[in-house]
N, C-alpha and C positions, 0 to 999 in steps of 0.2 A: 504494500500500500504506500504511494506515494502523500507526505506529509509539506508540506508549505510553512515556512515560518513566516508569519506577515507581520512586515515593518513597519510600524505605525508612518503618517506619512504628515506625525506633527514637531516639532521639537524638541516636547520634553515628555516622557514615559517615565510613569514609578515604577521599577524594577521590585523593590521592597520596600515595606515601611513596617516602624515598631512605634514604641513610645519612648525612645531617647534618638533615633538614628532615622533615613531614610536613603535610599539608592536610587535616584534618578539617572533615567539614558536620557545623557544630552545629544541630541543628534547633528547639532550647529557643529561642536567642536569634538564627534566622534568618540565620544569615551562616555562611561558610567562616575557622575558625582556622589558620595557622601555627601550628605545634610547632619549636621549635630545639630541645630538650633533651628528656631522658627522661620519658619521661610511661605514665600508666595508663589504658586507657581499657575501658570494658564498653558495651554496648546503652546503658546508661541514665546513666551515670555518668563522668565526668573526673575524674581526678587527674593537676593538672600540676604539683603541687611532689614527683614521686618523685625521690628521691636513691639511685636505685640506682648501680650501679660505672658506670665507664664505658666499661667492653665485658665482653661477655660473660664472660670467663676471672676476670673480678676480682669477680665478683660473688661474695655468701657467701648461706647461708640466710637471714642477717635483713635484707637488701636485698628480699629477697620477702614480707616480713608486711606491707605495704602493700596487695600483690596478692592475698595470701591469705585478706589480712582480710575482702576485698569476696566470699568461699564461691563461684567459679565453679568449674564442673565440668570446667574447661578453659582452663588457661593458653597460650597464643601467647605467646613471648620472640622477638619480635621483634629481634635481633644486629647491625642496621646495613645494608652494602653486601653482607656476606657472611654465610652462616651460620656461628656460632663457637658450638659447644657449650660449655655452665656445667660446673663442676665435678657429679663426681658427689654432694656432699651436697647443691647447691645443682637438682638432680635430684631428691632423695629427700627433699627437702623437701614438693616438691610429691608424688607419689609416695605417701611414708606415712600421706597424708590423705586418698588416694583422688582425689586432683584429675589428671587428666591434663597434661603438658605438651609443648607440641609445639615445637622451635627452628627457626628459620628469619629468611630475611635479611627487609628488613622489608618489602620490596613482595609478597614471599607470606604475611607475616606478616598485610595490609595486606586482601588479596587474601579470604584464608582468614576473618579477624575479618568481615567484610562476609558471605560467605556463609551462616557458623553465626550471627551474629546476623540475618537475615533469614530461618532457619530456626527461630526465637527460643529457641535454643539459649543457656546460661547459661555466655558465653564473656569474658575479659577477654585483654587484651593490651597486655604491657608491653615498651614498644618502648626500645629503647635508641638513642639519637642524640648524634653526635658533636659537636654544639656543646654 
């Protein structure tokens, strides 16, 4: 049986994700990134200097105008090892702009980001990680 490995055809793929670490394939510059810390990523785009909180519950609305800024129609807040819901303004941040957000720990986070951008769906995901 002949098998196919199919190459995503966006820039950036989660390879792995935990709750202190992650494995991105960058495909701009050919190789697989570690993530230790909080990072933003879309289809097309990295952002690894986010200074968001450092778990879920500590996060406020302007911890997310980083994520916001980049207009997806679909936030993933990746939480860690587990999922920890954001306060609720930090909900209706996203919310009042019409931007959906979805929470979850970050290997569905991981999981989820992969599939909606391979549907080339206008998805970002700001993972939160504990180093």
């Amino acid at each position: 049986m002949q098998l196919n490995h199919e190459i995503p055809d966006f820039a950036y793929a989660f390879r792995s994700a935990g709750g202190s670490s992650v494995v991105l394939e960058d495909r701009e510059q050919v190789r697989m990134r570690e993530l230790g810390h909080s990072f933003i990523v879309t289809p097309t785009a990295l952002v690894e200097s986010w200074s968001g909180a450092a778990d879920a519950k500590a996060l406020t609305p302007d911890d997310l105008a980083a994520v916001l800024a980049l207009a997806p129609e679909l936030v993933i807040l990746g939480t860690g090892a587990t999922q920890q819901f954001p306060s609720a303004a930090v909900m209706g941040a996203c919310l009042t702009r019409g931007i959906g957000l979805e929470v979850m720990a970050n290997a569905a986070a991981a999981r989820t980001f992969n599939l909606l951008a391979s549907e080339g769906r206008n998805v970002a995901a700001a993972i939160l990680l504990a180093g």
